[in-house]
N, C-alpha and C positions, 0 to 999 in steps of 0.2 A: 344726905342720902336722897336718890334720885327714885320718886312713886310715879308711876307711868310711864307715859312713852316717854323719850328720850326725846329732846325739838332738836330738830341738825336745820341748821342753812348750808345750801349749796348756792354757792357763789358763781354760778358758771355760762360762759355763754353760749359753747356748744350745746347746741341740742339732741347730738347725737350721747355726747359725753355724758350730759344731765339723764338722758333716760337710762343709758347704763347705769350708770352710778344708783338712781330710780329703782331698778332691778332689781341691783343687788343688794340694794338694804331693806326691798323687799325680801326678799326670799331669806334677811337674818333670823338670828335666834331673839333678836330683843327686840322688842316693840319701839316703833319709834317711828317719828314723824320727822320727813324730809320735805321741807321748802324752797324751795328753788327761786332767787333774784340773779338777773343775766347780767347785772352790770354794778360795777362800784358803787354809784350815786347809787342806786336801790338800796345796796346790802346795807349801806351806811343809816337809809330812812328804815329797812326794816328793824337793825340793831334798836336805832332810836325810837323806835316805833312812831314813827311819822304817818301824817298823812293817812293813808290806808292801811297803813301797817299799825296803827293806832291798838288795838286790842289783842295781836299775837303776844305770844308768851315771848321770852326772853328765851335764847337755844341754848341750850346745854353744850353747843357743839357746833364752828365753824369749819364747812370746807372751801378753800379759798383759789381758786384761779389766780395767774398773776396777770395774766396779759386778756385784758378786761376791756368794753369804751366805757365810756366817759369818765371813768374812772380809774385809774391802773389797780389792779390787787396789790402790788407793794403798797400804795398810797392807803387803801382802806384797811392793809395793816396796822402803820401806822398811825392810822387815826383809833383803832380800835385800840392798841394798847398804850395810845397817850387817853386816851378815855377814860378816867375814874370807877364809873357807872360800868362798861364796857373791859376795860384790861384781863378781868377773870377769865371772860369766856376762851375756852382752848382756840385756838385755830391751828387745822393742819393746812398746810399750804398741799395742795394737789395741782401739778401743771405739768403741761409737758417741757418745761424749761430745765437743762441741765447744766446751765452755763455757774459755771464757781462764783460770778457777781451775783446771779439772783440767790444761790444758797446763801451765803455771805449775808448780805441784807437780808435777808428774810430770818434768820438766826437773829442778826444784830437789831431787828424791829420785833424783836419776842415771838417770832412763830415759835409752836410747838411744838412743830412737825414740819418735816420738809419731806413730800413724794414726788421720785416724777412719774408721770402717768406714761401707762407701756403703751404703744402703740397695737399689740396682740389682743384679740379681745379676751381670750385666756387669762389672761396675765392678767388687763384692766380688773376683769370679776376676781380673782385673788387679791388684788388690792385692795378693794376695796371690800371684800370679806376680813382681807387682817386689819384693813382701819374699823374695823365693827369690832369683830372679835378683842381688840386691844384696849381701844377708847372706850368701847360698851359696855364691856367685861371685865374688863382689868384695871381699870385707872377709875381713881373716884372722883369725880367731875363734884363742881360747886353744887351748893344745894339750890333748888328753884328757888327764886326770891332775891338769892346772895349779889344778882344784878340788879335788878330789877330799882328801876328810878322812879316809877309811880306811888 
């Protein structure tokens, strides 16, 4: 069972999209802390806690972009759930990609979740309320620790 805030990584490079998204799990019903890395290589040193990421908690909860630099988000799928340490944490894939290849692999590399992000901003703040309301509230995510390689 999960005591405090809830650690989300947002994976994403828009800046417009990340402060949305920002918003709106501000203005949720559960506490919770959203981190934002813009690119594959980060999210991967954040997961590992690399580098500067060295003392972050471990997230209860990835949101993942696919089309990423340095990095592709398929690629740091995969790596997070061939990951030992790593394969528990959820990841929803959030992208605006609708193409049947990326759902496809993204299923077939263990996502959790597959959304594609609306282009309305209406819509975008409903998404992103039912991914809080679902994963926050309804699904029981691993307990803090159950990652955690330190």
């Amino acid at each position: 069972m999960i005591t405090g805030a809830v650690e989300i990584l947002l994976v994403e490079d828009n800046p417009g999209d990340a402060r949305l998204t920002l918003e709106a799990f501000k203005e949720g019903k559960v506490i919770n802390n959203v981190h934002v890395v813009r690119d594959g290589v980060e999210a991967l040193a954040y997961l590992r806690r690399e580098g500067r990421y060295r003392e972050v908690r471990q997230p209860d909860l990835v949101l993942l972009d696919l089309n990423l630099p340095r990095k592709d988000g398929r690629e740091v799928l995969a790596e997070i759930k061939a990951d030992q340490h790593l394969r528990q944490i959820p990841v929803v894939v959030l992208t605006t990609s609708t193409a049947e290849e990326d759902i496809a692999r993204a299923y077939s590399s263990h996502a959790n979740c597959y959304i594609s992000k609306p282009v309305d901003l209406e819509q975008f703040l409903r998404v992103a309320h039912s991914i809080e309301s679902f994963w926050l509230n309804f699904v029981k995510l691993p307990p803090h620790g159950a990652n955690d390689v330190r």
